[in-house]
TIRO-2110 file (N, C-alpha, C; in Angstrom, 1 decimal):
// TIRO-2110
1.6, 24.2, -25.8, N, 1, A
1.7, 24.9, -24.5, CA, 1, A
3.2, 25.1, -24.3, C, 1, A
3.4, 26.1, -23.4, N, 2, A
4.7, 27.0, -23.5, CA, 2, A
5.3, 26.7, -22.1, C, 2, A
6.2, 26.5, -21.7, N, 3, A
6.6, 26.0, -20.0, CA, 3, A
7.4, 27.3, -19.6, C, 3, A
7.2, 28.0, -19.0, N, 4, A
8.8, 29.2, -18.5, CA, 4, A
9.0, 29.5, -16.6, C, 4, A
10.1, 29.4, -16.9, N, 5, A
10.5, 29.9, -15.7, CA, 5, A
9.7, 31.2, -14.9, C, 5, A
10.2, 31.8, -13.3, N, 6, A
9.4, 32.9, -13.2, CA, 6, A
10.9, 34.0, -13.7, C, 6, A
9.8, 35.3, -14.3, N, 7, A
10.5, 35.9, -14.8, CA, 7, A
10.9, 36.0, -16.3, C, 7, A
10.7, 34.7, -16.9, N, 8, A
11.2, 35.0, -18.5, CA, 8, A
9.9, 34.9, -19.6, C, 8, A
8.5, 34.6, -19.3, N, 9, A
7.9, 35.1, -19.9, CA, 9, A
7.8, 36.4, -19.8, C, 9, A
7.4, 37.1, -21.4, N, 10, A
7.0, 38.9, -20.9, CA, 10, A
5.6, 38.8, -22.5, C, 10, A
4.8, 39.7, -21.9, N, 11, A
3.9, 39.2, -22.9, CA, 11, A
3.2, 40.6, -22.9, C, 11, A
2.8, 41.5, -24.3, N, 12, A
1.9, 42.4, -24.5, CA, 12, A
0.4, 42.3, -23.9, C, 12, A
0.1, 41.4, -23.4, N, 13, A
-1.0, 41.0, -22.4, CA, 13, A
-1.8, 39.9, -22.5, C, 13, A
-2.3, 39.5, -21.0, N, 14, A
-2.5, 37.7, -21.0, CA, 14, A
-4.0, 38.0, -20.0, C, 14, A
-4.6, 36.7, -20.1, N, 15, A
-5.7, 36.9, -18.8, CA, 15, A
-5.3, 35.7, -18.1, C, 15, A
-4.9, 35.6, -17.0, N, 16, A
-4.2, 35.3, -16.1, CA, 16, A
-4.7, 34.2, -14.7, C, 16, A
-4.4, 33.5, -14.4, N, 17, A
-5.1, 32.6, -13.1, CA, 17, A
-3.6, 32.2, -12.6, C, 17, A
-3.8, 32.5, -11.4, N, 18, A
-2.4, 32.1, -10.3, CA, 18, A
-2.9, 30.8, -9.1, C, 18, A
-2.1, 29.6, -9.1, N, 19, A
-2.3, 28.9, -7.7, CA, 19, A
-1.7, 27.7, -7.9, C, 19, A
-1.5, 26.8, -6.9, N, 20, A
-0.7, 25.9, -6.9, CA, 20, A
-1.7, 24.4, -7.7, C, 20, A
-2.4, 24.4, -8.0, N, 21, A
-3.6, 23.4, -8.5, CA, 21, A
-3.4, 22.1, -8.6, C, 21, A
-2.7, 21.9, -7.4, N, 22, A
-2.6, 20.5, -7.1, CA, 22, A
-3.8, 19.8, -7.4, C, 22, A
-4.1, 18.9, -8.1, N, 23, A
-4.6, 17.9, -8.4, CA, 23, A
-5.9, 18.4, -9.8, C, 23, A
-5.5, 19.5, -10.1, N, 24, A
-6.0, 20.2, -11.3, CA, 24, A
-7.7, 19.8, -11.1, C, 24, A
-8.1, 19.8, -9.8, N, 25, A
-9.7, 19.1, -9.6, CA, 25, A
-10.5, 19.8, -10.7, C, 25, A
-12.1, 19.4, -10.1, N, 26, A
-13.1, 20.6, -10.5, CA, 26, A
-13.0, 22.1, -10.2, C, 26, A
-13.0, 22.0, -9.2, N, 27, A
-12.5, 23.8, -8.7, CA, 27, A
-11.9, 24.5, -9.7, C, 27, A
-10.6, 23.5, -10.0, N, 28, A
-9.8, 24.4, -10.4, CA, 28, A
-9.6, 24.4, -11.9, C, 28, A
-10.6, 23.6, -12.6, N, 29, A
-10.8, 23.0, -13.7, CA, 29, A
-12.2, 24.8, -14.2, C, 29, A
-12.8, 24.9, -13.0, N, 30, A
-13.8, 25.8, -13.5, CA, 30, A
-12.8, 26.9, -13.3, C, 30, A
-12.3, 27.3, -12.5, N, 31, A
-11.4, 28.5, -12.6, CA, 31, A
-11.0, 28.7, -14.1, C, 31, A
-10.1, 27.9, -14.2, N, 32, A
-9.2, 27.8, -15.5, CA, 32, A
-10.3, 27.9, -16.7, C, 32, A
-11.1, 27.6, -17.0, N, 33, A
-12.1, 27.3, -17.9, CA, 33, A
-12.7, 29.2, -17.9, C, 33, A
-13.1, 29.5, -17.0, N, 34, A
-13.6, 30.8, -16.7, CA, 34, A
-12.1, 31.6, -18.1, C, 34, A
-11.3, 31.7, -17.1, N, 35, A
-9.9, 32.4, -17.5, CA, 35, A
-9.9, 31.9, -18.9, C, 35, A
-10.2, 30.8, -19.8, N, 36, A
-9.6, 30.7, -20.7, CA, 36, A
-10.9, 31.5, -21.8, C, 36, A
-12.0, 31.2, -21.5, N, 37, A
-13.4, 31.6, -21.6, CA, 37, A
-13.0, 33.6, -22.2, C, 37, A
-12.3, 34.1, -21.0, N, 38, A
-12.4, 35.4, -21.2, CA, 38, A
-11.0, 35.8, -22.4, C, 38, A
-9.7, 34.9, -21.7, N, 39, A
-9.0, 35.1, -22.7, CA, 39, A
-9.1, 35.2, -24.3, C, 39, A
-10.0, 34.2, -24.6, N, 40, A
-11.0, 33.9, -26.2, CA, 40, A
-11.6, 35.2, -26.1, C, 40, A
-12.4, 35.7, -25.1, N, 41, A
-13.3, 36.7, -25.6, CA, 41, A
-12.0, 38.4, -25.9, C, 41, A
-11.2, 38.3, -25.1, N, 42, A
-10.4, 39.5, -24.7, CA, 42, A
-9.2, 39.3, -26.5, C, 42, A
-9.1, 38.4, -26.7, N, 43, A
-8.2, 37.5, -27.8, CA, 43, A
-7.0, 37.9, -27.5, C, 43, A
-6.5, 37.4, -26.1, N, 44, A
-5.1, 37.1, -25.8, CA, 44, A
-4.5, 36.0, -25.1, C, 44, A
-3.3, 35.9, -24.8, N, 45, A
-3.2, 34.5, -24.5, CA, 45, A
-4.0, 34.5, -23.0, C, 45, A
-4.0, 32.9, -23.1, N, 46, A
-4.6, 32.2, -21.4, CA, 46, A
-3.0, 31.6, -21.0, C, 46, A
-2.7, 32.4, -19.8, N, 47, A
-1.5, 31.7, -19.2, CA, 47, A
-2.1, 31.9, -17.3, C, 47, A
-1.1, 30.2, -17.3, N, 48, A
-1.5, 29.9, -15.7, CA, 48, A
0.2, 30.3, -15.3, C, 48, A
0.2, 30.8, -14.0, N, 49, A
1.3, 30.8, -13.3, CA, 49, A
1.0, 29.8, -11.7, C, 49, A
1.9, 28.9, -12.1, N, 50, A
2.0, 27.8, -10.8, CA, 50, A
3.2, 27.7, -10.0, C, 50, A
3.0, 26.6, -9.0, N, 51, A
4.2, 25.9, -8.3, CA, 51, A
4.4, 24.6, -8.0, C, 51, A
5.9, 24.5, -8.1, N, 52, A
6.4, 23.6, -7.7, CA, 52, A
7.6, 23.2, -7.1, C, 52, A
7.4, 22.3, -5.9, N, 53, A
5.8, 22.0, -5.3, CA, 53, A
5.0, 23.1, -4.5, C, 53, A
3.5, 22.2, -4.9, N, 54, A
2.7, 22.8, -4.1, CA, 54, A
2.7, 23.8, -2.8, C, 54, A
2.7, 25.2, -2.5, N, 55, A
2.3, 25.0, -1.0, CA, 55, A
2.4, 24.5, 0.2, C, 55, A
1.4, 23.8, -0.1, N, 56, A
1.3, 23.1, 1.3, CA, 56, A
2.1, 21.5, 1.5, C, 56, A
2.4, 21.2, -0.1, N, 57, A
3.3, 20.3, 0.2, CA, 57, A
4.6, 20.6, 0.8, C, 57, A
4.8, 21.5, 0.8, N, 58, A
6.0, 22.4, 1.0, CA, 58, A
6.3, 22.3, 2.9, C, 58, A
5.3, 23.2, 3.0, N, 59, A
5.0, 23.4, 4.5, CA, 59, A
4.5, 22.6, 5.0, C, 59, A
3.3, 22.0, 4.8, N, 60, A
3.0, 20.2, 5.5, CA, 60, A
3.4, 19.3, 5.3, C, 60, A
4.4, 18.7, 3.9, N, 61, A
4.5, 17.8, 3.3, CA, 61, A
3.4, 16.7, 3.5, C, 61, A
2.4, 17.5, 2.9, N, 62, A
1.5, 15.7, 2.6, CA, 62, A
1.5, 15.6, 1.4, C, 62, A
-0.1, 14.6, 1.0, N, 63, A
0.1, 14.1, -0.2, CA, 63, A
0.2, 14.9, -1.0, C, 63, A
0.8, 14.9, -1.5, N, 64, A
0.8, 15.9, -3.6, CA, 64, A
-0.4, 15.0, -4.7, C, 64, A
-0.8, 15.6, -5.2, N, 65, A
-2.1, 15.2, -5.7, CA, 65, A
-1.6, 14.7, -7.1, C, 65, A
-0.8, 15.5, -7.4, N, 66, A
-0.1, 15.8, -9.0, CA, 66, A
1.0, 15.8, -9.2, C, 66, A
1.9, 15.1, -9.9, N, 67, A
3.5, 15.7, -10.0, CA, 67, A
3.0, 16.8, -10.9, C, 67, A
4.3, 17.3, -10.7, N, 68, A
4.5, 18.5, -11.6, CA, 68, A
3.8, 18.4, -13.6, C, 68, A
4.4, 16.7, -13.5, N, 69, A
4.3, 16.7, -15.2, CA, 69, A
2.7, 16.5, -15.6, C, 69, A
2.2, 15.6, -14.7, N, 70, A
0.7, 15.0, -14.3, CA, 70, A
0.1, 16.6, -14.7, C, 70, A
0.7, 17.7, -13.6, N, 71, A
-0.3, 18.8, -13.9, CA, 71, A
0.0, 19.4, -15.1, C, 71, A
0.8, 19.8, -15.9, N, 72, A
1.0, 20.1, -17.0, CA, 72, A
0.2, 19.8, -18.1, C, 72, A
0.5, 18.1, -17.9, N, 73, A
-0.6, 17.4, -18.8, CA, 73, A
-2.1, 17.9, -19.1, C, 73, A
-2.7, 18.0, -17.5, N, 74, A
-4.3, 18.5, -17.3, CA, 74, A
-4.0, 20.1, -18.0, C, 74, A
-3.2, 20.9, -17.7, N, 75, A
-3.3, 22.1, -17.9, CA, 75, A
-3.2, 22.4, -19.7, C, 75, A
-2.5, 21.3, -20.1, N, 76, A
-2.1, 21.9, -21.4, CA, 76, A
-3.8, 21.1, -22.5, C, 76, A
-4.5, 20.0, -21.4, N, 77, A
-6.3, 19.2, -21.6, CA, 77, A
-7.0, 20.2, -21.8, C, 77, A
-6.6, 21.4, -20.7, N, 78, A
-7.2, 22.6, -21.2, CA, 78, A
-7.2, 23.5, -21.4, C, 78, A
-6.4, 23.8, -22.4, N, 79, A
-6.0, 24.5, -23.7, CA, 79, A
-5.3, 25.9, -22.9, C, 79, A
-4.5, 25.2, -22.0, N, 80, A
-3.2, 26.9, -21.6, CA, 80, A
-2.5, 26.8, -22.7, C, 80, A
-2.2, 28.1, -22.4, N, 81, A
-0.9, 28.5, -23.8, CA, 81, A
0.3, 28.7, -23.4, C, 81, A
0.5, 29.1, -22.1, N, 82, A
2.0, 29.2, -21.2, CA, 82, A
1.8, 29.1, -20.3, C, 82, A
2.6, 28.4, -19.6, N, 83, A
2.6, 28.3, -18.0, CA, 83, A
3.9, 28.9, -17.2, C, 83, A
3.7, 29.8, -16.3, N, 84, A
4.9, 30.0, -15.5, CA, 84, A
5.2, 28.5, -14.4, C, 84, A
6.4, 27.9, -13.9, N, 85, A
6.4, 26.9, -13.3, CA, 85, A
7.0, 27.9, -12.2, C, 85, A
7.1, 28.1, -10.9, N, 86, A
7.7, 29.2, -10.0, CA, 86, A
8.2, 27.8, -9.0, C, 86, A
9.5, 27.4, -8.9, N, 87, A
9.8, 26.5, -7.8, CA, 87, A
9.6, 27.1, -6.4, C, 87, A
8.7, 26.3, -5.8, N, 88, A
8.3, 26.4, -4.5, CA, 88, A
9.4, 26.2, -3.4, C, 88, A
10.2, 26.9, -2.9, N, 89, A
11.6, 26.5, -2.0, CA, 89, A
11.7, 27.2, -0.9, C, 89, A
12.7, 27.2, 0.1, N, 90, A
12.9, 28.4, 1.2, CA, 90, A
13.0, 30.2, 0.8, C, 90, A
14.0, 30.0, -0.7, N, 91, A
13.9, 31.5, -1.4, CA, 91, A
12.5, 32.2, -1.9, C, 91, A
11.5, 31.1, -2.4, N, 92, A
10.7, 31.6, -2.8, CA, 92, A
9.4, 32.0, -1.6, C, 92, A
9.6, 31.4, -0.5, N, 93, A
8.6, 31.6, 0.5, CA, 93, A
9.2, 33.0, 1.8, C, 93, A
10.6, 33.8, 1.2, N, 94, A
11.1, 35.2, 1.5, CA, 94, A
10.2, 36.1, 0.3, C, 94, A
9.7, 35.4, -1.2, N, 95, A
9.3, 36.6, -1.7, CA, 95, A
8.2, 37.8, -1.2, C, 95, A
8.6, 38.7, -0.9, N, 96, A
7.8, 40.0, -0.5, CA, 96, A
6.6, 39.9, -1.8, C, 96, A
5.7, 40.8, -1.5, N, 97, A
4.7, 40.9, -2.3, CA, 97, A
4.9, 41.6, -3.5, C, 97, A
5.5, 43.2, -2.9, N, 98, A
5.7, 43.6, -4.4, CA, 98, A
6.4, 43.3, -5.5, C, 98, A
7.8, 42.6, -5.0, N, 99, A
8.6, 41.8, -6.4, CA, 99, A
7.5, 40.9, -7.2, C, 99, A
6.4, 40.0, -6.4, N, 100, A
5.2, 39.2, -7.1, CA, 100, A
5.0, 39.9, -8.2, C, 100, A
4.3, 41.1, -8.0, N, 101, A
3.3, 42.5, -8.4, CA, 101, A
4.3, 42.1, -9.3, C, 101, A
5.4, 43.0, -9.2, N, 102, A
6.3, 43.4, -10.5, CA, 102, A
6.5, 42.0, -11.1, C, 102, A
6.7, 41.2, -11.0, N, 103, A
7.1, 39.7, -12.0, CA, 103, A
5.5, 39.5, -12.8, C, 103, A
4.5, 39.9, -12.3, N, 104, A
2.9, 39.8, -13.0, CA, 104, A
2.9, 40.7, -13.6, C, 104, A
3.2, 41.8, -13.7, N, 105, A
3.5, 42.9, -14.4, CA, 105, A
3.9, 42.6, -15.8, C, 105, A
5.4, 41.8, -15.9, N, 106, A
5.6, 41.5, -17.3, CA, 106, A
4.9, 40.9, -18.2, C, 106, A
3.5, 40.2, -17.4, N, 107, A
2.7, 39.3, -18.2, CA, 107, A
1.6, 40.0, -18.5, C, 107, A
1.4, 41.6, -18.2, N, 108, A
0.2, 42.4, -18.8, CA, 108, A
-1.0, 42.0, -19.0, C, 108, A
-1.2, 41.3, -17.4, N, 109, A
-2.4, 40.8, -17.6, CA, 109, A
-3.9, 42.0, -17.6, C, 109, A
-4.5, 41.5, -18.5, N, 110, A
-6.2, 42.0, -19.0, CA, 110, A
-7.2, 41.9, -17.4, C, 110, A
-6.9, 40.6, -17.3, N, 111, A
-7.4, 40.6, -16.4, CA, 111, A
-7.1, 39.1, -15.5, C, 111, A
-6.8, 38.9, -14.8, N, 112, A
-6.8, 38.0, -13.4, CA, 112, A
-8.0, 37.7, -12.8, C, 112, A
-7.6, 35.4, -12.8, N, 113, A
-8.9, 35.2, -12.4, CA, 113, A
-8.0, 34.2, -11.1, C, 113, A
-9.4, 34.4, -9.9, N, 114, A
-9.1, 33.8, -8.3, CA, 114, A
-10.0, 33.3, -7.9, C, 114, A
-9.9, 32.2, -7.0, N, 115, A
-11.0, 32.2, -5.7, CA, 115, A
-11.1, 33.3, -4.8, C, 115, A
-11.7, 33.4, -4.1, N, 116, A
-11.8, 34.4, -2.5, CA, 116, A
-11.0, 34.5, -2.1, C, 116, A
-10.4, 33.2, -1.6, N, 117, A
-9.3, 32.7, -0.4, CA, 117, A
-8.1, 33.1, -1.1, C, 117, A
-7.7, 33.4, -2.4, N, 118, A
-6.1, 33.4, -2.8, CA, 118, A
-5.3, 34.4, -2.0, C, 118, A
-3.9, 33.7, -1.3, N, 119, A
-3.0, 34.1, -0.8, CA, 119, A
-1.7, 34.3, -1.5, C, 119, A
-0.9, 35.0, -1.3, N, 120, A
0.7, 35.1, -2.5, CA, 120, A
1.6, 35.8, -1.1, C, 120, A
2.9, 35.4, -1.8, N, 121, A
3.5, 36.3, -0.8, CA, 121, A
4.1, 36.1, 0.4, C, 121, A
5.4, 36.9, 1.0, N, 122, A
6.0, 36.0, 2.1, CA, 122, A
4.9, 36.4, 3.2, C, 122, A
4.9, 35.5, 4.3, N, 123, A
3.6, 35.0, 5.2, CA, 123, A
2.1, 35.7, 4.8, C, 123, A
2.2, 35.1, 3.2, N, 124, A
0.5, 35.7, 2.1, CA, 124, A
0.2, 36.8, 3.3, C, 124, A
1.0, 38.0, 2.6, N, 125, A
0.0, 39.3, 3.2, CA, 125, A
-0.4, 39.3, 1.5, C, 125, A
0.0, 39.1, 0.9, N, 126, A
-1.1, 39.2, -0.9, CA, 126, A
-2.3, 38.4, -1.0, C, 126, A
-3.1, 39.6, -1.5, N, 127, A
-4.8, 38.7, -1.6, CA, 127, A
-5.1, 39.6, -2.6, C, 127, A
-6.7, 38.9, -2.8, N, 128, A
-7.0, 39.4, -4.0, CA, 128, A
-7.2, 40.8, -3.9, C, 128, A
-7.4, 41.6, -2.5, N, 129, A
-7.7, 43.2, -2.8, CA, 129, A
-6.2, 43.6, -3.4, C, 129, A
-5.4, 42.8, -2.7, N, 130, A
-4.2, 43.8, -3.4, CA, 130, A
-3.5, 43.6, -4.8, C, 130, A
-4.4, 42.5, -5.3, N, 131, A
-4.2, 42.1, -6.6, CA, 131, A
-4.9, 43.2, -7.5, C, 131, A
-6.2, 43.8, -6.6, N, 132, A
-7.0, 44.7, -7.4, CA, 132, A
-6.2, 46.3, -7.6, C, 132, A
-5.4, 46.2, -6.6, N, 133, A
-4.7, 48.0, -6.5, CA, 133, A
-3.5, 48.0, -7.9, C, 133, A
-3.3, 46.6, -8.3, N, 134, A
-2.5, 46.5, -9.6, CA, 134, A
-3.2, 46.0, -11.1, C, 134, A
-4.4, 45.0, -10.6, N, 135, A
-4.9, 44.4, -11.5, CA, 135, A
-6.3, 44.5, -11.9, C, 135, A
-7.3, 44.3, -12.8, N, 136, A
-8.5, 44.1, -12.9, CA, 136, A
-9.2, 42.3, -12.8, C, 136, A
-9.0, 42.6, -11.2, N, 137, A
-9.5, 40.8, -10.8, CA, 137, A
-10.3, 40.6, -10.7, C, 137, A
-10.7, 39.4, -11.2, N, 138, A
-12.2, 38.9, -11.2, CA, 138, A
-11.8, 37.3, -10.3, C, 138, A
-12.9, 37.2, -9.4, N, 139, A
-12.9, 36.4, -8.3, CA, 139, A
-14.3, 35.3, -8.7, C, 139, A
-13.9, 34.2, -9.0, N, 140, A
-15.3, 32.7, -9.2, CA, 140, A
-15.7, 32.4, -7.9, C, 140, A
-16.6, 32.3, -7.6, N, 141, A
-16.9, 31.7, -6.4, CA, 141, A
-16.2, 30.1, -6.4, C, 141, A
-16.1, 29.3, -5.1, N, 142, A
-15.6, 28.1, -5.2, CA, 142, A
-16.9, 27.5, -5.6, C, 142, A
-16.7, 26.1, -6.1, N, 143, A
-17.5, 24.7, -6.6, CA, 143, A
-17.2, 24.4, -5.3, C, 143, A
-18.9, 24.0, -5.0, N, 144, A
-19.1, 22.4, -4.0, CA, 144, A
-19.6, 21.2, -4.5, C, 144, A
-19.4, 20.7, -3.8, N, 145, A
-19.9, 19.0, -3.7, CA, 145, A
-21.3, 19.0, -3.6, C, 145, A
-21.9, 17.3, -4.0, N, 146, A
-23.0, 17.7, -3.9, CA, 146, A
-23.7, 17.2, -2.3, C, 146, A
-22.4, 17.2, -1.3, N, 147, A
-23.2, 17.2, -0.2, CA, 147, A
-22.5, 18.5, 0.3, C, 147, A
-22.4, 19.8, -0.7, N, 148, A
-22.2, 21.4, 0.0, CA, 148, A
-21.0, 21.4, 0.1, C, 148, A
-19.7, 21.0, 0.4, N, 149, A
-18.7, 21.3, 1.0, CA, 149, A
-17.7, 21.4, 0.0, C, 149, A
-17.2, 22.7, -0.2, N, 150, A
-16.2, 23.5, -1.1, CA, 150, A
-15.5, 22.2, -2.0, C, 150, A
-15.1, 22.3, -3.0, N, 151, A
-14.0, 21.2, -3.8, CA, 151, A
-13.1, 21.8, -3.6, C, 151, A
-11.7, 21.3, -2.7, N, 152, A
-10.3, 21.5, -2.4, CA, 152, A
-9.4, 20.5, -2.6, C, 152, A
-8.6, 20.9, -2.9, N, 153, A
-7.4, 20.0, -3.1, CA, 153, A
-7.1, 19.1, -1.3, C, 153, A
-7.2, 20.1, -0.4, N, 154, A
-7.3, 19.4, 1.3, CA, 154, A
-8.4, 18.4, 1.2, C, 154, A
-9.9, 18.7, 0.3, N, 155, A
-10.8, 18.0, 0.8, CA, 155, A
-10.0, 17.0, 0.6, C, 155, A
-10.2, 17.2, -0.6, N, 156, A
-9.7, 15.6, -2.1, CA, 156, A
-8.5, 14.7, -1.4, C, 156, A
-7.7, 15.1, -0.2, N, 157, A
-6.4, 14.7, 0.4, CA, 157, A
-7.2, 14.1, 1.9, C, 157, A
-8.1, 14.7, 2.3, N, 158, A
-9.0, 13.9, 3.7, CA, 158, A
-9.6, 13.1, 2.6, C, 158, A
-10.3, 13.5, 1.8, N, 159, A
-10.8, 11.7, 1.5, CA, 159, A
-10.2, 10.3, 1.2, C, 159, A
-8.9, 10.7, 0.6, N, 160, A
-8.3, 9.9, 0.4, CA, 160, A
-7.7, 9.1, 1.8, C, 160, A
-7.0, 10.1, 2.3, N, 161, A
-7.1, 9.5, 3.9, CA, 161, A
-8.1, 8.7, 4.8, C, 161, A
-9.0, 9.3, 4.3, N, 162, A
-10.2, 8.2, 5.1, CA, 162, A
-10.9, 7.0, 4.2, C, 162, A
-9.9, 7.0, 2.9, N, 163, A
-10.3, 5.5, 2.6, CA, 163, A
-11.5, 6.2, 1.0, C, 163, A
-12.0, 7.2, 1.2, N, 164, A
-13.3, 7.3, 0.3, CA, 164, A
-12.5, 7.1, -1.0, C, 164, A
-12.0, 6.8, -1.8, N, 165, A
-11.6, 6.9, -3.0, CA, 165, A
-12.7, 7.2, -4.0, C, 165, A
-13.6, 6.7, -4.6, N, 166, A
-14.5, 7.1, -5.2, CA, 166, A
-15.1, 8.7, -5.3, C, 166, A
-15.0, 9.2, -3.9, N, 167, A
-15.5, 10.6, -4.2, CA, 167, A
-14.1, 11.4, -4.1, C, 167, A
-13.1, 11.3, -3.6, N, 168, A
-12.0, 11.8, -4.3, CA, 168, A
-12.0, 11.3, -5.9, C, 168, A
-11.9, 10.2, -6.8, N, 169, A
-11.6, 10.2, -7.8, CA, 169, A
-13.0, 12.1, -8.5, C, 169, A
-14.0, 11.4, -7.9, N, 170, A
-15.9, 12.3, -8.2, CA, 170, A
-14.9, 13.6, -8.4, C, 170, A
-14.3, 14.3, -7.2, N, 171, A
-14.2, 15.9, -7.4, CA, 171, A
-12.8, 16.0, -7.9, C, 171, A
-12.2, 15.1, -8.5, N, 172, A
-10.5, 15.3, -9.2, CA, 172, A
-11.4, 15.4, -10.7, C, 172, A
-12.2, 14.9, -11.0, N, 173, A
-13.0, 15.0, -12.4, CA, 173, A
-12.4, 13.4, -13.1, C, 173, A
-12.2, 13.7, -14.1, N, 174, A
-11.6, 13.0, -15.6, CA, 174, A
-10.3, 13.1, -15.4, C, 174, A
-10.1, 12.2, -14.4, N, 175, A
-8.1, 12.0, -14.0, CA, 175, A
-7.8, 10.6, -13.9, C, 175, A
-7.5, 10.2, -15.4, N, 176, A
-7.0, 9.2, -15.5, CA, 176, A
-5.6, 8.4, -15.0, C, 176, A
-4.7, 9.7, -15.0, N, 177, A
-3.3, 9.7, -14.2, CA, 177, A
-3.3, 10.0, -12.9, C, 177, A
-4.4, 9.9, -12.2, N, 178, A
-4.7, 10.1, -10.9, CA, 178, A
-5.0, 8.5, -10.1, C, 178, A
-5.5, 7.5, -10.9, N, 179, A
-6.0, 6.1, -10.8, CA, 179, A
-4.4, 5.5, -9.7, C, 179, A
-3.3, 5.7, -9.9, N, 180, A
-2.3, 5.1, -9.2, CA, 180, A
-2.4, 5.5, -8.0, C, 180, A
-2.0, 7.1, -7.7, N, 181, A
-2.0, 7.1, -6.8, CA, 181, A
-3.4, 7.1, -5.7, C, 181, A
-4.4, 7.0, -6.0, N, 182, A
-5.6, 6.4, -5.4, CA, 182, A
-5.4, 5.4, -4.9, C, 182, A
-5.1, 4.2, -6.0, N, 183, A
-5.4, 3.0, -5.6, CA, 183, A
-4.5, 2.6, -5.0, C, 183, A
-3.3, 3.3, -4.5, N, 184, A
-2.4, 2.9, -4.0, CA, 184, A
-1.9, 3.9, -2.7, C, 184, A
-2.8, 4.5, -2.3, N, 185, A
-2.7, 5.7, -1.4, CA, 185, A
-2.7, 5.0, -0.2, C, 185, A
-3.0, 3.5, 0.4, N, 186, A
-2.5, 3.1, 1.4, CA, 186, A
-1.0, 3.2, 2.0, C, 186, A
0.0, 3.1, 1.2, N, 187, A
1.1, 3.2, 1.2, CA, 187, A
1.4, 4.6, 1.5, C, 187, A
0.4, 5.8, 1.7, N, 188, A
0.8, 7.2, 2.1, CA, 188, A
1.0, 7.5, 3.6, C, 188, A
END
C-alpha cells in the first residue's frame, strides 16, 4: 500500500471512497469492501482518500477511535493500494469545494463510493449530489446493528462512554489494536 499526500497522487483512473474512518468499523469495512469489489471488477486501482485527524476529532475533540497508523494498518487488511492522508487542520477546514473537485480530479476516478450522509468542504456545502455533477457515485446504504441503529464511528464513541465495551468492540469488527484503548477508555 501506497501512503501520499493530498495532491501528489495522479492516477489514469482509480475507484475511489472518501471519509475520515475513524475506527475503520463495519460500516466502513463494507464501504471499502464494496469500492474494492468494483475496483477488481473495473481493473483499476482501489484508493481511499482520508484524514488526519478525524473531523470531528478536530471540531469536538473526542475520542479518536484510531491513530492514524492503527488505521492504515486496517486499510492496507483490506487490500488498499494508495491512500491519500489529507491533514485535518484550520487550512484545511477553509478548503472550498471546488479545489476538492479538482484535487479528485487527478485521481480519475471510475467511480466513487459514499454513504448518504457524506459531507466535504468548507462548512460541507459538498455532498454526494455534487460529487455526481463531477463524478459517477455510487452511494451503500449504511450497516445497522442488530438492535437497528446505524454503525457509526459516534455510535461506537457513546458506547464506549457508557461503559458497553463489548458492543463497541461487536461493531469496530476484528480490531485487535482497538483492545487498549477499550479497556482503558476509563481514563477518557
Amino acid at each position: 500500500m501506497e501512503i501520499y499526500t493530498p495532491g501528489a497522487l495522479k492516477l489514469p483512473a482509480s475507484a475511489l471512497t472518501i471519509g475520515a474512518l475513524d475506527g475503520v468499523h463495519l460500516g466502513h469495512q463494507a464501504l471499502l469492501l464494496k469500492t474494492k469489489e468494483r475496483a477488481e471488477k473495473l481493473e483499476v486501482p482501489f484508493v481511499v482518500y482520508t484524514f488526519d485527524p478525524p473531523p470531528k476529532v478536530f471540531f469536538k475533540d473526542c475520542l479518536m477511535l484510531t491513530s492514524l497508523d492503527e488505521k492504515l494498518q486496517r486499510l492496507n487488511m483490506l487490500g488498499v493500494e494508495h491512500v491519500v492522508v489529507g491533514k485535518f487542520d484550520e487550512t484545511f477546514t477553509k478548503q472550498e469545494v471546488p479545489i476538492f473537485i479538482e484535487e479528485l480530479k487527478e485521481l480519475n476516478p471510475i467511480e466513487i463510493w459514499e454513504g448518504p450522509n457524506f459531507l466535504f468542504g468548507k462548512n460541507r456545502k459538498g455532498n454526494v449530489e455534487v460529487l455526481r455533477r463531477y463524478f459517477n457515485v455510487g452511494v451503500l446504504n449504511p450497516m445497522k446493528c442488530e438492535q437497528g441503529e446505524t454503525i457509526s464511528s459516534s455510535r461506537i464513541r457513546q458506547l464506549v462512554q457508557q461503559g458497553n465495551y463489548p458492543q463497541a468492540k461487536k461493531l469496530l469488527g476484528d480490531v485487535r489494536h482497538m483492545s487498549l484503548i477499550l479497556e482503558n477508555s476509563y481514563a477518557i
